[in-house]
Backbone as a printed PyTorch tensor [residue, N CA C, xyz], in Angstrom:
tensor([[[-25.1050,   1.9650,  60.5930],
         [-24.5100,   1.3840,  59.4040],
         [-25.3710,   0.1970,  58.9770]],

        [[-25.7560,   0.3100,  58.1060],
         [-26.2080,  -1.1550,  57.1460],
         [-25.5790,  -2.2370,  56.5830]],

        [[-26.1250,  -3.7190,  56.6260],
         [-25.0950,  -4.5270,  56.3300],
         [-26.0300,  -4.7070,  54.9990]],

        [[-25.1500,  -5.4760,  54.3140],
         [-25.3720,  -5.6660,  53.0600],
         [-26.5440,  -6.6810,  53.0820]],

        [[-27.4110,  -6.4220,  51.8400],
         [-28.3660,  -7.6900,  51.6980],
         [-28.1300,  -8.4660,  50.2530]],

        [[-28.4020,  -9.6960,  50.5970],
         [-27.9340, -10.4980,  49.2200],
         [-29.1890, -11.2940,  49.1540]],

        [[-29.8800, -10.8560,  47.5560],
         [-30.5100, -11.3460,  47.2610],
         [-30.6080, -12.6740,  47.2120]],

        [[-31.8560, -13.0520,  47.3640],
         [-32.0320, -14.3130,  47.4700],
         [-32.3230, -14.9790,  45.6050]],

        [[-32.5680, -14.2650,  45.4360],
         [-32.9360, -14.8880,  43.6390],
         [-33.9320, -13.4830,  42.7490]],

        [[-34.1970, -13.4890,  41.6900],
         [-34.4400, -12.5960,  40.6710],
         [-36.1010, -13.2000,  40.2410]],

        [[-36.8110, -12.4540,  39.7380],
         [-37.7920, -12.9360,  39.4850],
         [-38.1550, -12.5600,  37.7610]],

        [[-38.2260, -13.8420,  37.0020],
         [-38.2850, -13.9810,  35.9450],
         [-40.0880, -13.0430,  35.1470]],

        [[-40.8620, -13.1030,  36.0660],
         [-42.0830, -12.9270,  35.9350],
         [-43.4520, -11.8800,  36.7270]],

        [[-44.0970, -11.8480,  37.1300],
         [-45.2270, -11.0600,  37.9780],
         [-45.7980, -12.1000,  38.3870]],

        [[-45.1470, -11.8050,  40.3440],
         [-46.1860, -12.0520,  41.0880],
         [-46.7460, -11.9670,  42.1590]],

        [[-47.9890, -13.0500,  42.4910],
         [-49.0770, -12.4220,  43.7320],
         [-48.6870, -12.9080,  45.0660]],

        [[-48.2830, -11.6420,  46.3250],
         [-48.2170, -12.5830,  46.9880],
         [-49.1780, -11.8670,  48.4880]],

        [[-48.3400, -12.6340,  49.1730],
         [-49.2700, -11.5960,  50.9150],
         [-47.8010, -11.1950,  51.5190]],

        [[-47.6760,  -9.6300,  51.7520],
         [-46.9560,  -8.8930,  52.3440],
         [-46.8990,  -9.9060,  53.6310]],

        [[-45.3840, -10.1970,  54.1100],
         [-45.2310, -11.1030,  54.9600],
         [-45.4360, -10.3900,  56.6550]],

        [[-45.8570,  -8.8320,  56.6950],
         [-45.6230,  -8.1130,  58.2290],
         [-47.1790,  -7.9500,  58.3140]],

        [[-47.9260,  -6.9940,  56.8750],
         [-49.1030,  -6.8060,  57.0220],
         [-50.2040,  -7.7120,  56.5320]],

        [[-49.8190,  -8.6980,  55.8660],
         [-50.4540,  -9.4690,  55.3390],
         [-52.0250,  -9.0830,  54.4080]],

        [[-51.2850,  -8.4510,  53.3150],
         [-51.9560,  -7.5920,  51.9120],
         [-51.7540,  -8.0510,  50.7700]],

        [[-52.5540,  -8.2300,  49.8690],
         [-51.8330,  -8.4570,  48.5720],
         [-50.6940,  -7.6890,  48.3140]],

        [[-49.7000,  -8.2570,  47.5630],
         [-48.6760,  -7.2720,  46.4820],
         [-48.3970,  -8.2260,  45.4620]],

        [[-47.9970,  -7.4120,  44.6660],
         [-47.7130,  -7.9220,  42.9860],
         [-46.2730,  -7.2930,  43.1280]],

        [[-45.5870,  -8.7200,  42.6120],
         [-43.9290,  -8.0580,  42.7530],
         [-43.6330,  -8.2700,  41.0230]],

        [[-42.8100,  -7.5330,  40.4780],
         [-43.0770,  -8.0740,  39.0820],
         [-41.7970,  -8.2110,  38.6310]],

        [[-41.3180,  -8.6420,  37.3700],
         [-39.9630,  -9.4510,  36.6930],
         [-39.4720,  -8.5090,  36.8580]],

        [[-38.3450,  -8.9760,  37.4990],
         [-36.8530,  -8.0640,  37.4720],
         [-36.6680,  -7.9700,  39.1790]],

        [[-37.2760,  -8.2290,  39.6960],
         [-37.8370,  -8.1250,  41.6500],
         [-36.3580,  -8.9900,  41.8790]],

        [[-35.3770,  -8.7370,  42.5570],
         [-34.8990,  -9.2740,  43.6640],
         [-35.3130,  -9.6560,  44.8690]],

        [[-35.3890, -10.4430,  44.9830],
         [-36.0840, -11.1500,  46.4910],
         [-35.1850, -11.6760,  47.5530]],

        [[-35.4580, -10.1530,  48.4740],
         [-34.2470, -10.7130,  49.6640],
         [-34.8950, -10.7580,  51.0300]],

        [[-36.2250, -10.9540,  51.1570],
         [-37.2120, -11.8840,  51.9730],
         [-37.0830, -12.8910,  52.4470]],

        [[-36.1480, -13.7660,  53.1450],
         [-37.0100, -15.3250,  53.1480],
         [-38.9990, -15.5040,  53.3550]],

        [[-39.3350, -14.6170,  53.6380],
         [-41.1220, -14.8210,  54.0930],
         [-41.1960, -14.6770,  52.9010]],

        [[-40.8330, -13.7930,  52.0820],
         [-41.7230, -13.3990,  50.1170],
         [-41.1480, -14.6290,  49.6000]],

        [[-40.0080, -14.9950,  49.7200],
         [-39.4600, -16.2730,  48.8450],
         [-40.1650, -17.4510,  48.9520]],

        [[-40.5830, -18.2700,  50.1110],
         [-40.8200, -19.2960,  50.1670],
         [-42.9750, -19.0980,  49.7760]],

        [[-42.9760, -18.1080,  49.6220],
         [-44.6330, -18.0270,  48.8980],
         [-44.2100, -18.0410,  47.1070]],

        [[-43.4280, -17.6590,  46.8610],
         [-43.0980, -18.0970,  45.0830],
         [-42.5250, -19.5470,  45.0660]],

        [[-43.5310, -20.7790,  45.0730],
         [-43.1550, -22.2660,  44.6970],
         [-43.2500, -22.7090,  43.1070]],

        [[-43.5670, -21.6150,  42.4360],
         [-43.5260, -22.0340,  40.8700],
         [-42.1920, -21.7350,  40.7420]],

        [[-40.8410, -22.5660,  40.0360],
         [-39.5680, -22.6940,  39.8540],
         [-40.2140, -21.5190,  38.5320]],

        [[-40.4490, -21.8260,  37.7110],
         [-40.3480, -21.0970,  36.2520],
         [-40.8500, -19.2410,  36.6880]],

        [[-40.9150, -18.8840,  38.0970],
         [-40.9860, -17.5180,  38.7310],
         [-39.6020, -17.0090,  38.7050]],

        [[-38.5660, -17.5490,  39.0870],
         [-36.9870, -17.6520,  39.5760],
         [-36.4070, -17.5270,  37.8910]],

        [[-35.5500, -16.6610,  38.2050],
         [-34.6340, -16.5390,  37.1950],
         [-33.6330, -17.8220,  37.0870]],

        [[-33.4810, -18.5640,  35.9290],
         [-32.6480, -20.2510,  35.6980],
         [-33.7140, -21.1770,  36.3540]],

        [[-34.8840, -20.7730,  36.5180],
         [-35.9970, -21.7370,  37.0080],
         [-35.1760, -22.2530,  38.1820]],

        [[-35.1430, -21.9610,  39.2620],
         [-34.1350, -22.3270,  40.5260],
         [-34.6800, -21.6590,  41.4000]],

        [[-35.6520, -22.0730,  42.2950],
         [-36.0550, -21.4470,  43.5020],
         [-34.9580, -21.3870,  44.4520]],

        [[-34.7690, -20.1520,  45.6080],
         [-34.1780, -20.5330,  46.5430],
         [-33.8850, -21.4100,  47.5580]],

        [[-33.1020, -22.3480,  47.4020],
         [-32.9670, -23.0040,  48.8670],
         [-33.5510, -22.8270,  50.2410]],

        [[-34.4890, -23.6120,  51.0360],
         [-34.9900, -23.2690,  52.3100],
         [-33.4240, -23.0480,  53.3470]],

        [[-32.2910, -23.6460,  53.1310],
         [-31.0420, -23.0790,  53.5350],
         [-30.6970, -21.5980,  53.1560]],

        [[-30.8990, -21.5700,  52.0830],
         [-30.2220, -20.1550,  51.6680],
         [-31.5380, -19.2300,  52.1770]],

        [[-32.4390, -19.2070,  52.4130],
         [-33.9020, -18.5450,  52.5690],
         [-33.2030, -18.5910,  54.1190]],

        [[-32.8850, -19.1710,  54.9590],
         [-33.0920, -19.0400,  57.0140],
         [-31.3940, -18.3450,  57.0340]],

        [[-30.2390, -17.8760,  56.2830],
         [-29.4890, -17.5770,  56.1730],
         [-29.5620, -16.7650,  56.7060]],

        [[-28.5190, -15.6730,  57.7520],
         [-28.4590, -14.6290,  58.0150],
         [-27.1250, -14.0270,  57.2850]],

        [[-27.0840, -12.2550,  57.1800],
         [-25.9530, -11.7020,  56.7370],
         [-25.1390, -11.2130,  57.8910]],

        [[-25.8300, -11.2650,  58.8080],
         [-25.5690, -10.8470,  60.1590],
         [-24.7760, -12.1110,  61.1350]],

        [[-23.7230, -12.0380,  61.9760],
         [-23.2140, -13.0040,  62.4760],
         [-23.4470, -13.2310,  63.8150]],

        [[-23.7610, -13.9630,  64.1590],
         [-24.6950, -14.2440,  66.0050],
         [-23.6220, -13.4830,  66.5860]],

        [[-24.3100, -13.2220,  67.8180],
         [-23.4080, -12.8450,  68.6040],
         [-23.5800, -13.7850,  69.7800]],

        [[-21.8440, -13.8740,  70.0190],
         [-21.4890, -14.8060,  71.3890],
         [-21.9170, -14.5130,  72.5570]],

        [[-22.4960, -15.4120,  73.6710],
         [-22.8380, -14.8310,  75.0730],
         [-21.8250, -14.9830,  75.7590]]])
């Protein structure tokens, strides 16, 4: 079963970044949901983000997943 992913923010524009596993260019382009924290925190131009609002480095280390107790 899959848990849900919640985007981290929308991308107003096209852009360049480095694949955060293989480390490659990619071009993500407007309309991109970004539910990465590694792709998010490489888009630092606010006017990339849809409402010019980058994600939070809080909301970016967020999990959807809930720890588990030892």
């Amino acid at each position: 079963m899959s848990a849900a992913v919640h985007a981290l923010g929308t991308l107003v524009c096209a852009v360049h970044i480095l694949d955060p596993g293989e480390r490659v260019p990619v071009v993500l382009v407007a309309g991109t949901e970004v539910t990465d924290p590694a792709v998010a925190e490489q888009i630092t131009n606010p006017r990339c983000w849809q409402d010019g609002v980058p994600p939070s480095p809080k909301a970016a280390t967020t999990s959807a997943r809930k720890a588990k107790s030892a």
